[in-house]
C-alpha positions as CSV (number, residue, x, y, z in Angstrom):
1,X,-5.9,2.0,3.9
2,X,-6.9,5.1,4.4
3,X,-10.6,4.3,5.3
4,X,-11.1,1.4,5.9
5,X,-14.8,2.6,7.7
6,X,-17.8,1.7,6.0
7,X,-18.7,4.6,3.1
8,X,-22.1,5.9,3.5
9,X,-23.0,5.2,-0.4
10,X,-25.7,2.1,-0.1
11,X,-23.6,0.7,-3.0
12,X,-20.2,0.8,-1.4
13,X,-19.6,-2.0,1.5
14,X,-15.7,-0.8,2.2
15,X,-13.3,1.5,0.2
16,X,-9.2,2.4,0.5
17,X,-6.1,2.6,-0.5
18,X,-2.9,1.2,0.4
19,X,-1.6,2.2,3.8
20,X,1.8,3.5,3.4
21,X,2.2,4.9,6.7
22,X,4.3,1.9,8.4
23,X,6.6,1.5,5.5
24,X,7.4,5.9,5.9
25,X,8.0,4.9,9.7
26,X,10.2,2.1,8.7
27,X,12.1,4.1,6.0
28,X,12.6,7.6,8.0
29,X,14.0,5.0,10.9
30,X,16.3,3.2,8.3
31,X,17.8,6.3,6.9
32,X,18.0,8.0,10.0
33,X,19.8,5.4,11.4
34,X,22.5,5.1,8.1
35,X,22.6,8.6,7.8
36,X,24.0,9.0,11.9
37,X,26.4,6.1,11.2
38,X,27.8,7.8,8.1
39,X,28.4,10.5,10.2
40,X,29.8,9.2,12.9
41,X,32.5,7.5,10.3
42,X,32.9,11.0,9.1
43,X,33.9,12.4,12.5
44,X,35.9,9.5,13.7
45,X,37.9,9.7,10.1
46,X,38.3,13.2,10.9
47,X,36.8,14.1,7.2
48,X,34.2,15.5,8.3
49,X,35.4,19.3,7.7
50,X,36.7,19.0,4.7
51,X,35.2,21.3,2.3
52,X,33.7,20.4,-1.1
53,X,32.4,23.2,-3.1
54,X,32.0,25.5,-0.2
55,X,29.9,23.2,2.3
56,X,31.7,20.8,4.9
57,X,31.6,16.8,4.3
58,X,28.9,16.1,6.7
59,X,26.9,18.8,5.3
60,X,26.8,17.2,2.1
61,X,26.3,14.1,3.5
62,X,23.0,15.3,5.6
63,X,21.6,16.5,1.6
64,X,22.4,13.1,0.1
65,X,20.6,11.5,3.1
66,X,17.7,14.2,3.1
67,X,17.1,13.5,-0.8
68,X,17.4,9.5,-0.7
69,X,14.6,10.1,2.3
70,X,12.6,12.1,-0.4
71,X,12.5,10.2,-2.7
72,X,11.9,6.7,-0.8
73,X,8.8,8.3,0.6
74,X,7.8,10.2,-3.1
75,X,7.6,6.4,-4.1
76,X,5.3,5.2,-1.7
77,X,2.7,8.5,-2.1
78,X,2.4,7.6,-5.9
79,X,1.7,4.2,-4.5
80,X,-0.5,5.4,-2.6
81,X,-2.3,7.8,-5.0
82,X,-2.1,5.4,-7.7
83,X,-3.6,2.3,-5.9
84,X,-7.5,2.3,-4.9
85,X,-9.9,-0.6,-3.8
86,X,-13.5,-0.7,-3.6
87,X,-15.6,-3.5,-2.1
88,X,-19.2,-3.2,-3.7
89,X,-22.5,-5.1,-2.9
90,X,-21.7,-7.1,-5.7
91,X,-18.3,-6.9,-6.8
92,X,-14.7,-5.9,-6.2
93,X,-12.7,-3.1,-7.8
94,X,-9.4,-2.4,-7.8
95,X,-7.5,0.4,-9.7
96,X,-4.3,1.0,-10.5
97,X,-2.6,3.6,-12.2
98,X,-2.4,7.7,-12.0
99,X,-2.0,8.6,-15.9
100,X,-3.1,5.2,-17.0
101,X,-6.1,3.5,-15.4
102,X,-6.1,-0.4,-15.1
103,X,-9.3,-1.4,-13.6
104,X,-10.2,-4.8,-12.6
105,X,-13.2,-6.0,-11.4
106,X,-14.3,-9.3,-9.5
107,X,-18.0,-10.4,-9.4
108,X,-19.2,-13.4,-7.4
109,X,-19.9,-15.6,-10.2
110,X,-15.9,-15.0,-11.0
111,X,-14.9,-15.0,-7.6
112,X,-12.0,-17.7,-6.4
113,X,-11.0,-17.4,-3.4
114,X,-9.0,-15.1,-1.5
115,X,-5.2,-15.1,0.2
116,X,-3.9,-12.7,3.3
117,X,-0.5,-12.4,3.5
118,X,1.1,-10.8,6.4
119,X,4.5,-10.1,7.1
120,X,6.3,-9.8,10.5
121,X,5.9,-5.8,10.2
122,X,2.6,-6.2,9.1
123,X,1.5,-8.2,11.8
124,X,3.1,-5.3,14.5
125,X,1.4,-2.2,12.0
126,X,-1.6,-4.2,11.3
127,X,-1.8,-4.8,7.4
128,X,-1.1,-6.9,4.6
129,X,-1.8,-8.2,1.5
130,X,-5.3,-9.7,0.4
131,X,-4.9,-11.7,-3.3
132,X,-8.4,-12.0,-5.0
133,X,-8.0,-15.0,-7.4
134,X,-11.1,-15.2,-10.3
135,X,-11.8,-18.0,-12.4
136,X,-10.0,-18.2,-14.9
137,X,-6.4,-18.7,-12.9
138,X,-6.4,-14.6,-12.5
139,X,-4.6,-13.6,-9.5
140,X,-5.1,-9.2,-8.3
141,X,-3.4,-8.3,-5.3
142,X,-4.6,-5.4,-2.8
143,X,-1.0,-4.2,-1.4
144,X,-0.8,-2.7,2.2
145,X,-4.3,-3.3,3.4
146,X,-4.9,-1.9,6.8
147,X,-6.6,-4.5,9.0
148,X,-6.3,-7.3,6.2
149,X,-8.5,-9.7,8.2
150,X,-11.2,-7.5,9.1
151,X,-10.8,-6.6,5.0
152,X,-11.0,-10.3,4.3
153,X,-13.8,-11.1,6.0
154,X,-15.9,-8.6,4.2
155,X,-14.9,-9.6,0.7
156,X,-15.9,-13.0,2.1
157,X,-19.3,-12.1,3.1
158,X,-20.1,-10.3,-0.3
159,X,-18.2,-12.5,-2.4
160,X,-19.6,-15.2,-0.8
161,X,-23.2,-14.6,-1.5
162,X,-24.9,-16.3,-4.5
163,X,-26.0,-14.3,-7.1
164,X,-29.7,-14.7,-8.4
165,X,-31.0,-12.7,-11.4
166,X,-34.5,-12.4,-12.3
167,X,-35.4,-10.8,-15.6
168,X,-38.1,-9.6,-17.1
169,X,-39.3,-11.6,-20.0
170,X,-41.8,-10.2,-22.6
């Protein structure tokens, strides 16, 4: 997430968004990794020289391996910028969506309970996934949450408390 600090607005108990640093680690390592061992095949097949429209093989090879890295890590930005959470005093919002907004919102009296999920990786980068079910059978997931626990335990302390309403009568 990329605060997951308190936010000084009285009204807002935690806010972020997913945290897609581990998964860029993880891809740039992956496609490092394939993009040496193409090469390596290239220069042990001895085709690495030839020449396709003016560049050598392992040229093109490097470009392919550049824009696949591009574009694995352009997918987890919009992720990123399309994905927030905020934990209120009294509910919890999560958004999705850049040029269409899907807003869901989870008040106490609504509340289920809550899941953490958290992979292998995400127990060595420290995040996971937290999955706010409502009544009503409605499941919302918060994808890469930094510090799910920590997360967790503050959706359970707000989420937990019971809600009382006074009104004014006339």
């Amino acid at each position: 997430m990329s605060s997951g600090k308190n936010v000084p607005h009285s009204d807002i108990v935690w806010s972020g968004k997913p945290w897609v640093v581990p998964a860029a680690i993880i891809r740039t390592i992956i496609v490092f990794t394939v993009t040496v061992l193409f090469l390596g095949l290239e220069f042990y097949s001895r085709v690495d020289s030839y020449n396709l429209v003016g560049l050598a093989t392992w040229n093109w090879t490097i470009f392919a391996f550049i824009v696949i890295w591009l574009i694995s890590i352009l997918g987890l930005v919009i992720f990123r910028i399309s994905n927030s959470y905020v934990l209120r005093r009294d509910a919890i919002e999560i958004r999705h969506g850049v040029f269409r907004l899907h807003s869901f919102i989870v008040t106490p009296n609504g509340f289920g309970d809550l899941l953490v999920d958290q992979s292998f990786r995400g127990r060595i980068f420290d995040y996971g996934d937290l999955t706010v079910n409502s009544q009503g059978e409605r499941q919302t997931k918060l994808e890469l949450v930094r510090a799910p626990f920590k997360v967790a335990g503050d959706i359970q302390v707000v989420m937990g408390k019971p809600v009382i309403r006074v009104e004014n009568h006339v």
